[in-house]
C-alpha positions as MATLAB code, in Angstrom:
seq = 'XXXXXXXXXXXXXXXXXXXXXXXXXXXXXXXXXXXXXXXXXXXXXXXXXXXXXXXXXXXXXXXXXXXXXXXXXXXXXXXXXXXXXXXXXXXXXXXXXXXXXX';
ca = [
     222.493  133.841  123.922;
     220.168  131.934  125.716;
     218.978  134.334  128.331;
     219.095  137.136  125.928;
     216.438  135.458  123.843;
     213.976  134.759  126.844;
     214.240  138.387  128.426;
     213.470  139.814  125.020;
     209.957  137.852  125.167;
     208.948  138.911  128.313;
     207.550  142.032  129.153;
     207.917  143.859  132.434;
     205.042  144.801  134.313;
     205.679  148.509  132.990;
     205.718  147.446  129.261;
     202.355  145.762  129.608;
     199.845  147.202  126.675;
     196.598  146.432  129.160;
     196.346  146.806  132.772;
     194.717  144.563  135.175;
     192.048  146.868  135.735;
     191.290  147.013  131.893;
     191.871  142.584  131.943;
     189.151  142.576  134.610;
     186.273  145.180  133.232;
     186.573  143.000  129.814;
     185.786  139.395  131.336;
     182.912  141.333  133.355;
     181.775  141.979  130.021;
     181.959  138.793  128.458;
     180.316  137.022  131.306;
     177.738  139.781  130.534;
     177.456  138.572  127.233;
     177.257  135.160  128.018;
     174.360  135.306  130.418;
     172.508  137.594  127.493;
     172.658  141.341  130.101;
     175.664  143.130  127.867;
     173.830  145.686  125.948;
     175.554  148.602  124.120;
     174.860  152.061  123.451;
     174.076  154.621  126.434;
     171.870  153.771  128.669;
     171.815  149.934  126.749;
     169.709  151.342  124.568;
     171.412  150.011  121.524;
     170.245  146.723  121.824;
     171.724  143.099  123.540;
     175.158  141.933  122.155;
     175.959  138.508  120.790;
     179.125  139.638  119.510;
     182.846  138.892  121.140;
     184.557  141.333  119.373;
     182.046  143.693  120.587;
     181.998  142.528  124.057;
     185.343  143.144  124.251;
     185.431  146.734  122.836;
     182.371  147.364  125.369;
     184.458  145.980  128.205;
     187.722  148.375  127.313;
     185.702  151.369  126.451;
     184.306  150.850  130.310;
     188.194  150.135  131.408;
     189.042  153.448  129.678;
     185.876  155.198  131.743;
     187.604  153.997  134.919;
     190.900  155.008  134.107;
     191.990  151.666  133.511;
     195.423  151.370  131.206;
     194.086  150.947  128.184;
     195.869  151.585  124.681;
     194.366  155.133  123.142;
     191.423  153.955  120.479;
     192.791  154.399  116.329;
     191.510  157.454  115.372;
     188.995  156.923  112.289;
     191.244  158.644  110.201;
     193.855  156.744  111.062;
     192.363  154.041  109.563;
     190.902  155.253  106.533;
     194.374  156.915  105.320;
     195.880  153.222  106.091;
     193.275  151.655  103.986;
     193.430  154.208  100.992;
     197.231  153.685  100.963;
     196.252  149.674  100.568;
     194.146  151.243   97.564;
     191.230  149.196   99.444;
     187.474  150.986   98.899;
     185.585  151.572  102.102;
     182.632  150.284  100.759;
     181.643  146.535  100.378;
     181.853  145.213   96.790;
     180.594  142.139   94.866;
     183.907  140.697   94.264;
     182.781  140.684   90.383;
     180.376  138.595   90.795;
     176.477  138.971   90.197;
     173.042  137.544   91.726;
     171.646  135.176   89.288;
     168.223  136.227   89.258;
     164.714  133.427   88.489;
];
């Protein structure tokens, strides 16, 4: 029961989501970040990133350039269908409450 347990935690090398390739462009990129060079946008036009999260879409959407093995990106309507069936708005709301105004 034992070894059954541990196999089923383990992937093989073929059942990993990310490759190495896509591991390595996404630590360039948050050594990027760190030093203050990551910029987004093309041509880095958009501006320099303080972000992780954005860091490490930056460094997978450069994996993906390369041909890296890299998950396919959820289409936007993907996740707008997902959030209307959690009857969630897409915009942001007040939660009820109101500024108090002086």
């Amino acid at each position: 029961m034992a070894a059954t347990r541990k196999s089923s935690r383990r992937r093989s090398s073929s059942g990993r989501r990310y490759g190495a390739g896509a591991s390595r462009s996404v630590e360039s990129a948050m050594r990027r970040r760190k030093r203050g060079t990551l910029k987004s946008g093309p041509g880095g036009k958009g501006g320099r990133v303080n972000s992780r999260k954005q860091a490490i879409a930056i460094g997978l959407s450069e994996a993906r350039e390369k041909g890296a093995k890299v998950p396919r990106r959820r289409s936007s309507s993907a996740s707008s269908r997902s959030r209307s069936r959690r009857g969630g708005s897409t915009g942001r709301s007040s939660g009820g409450r109101t500024r108090a105004r002086s």
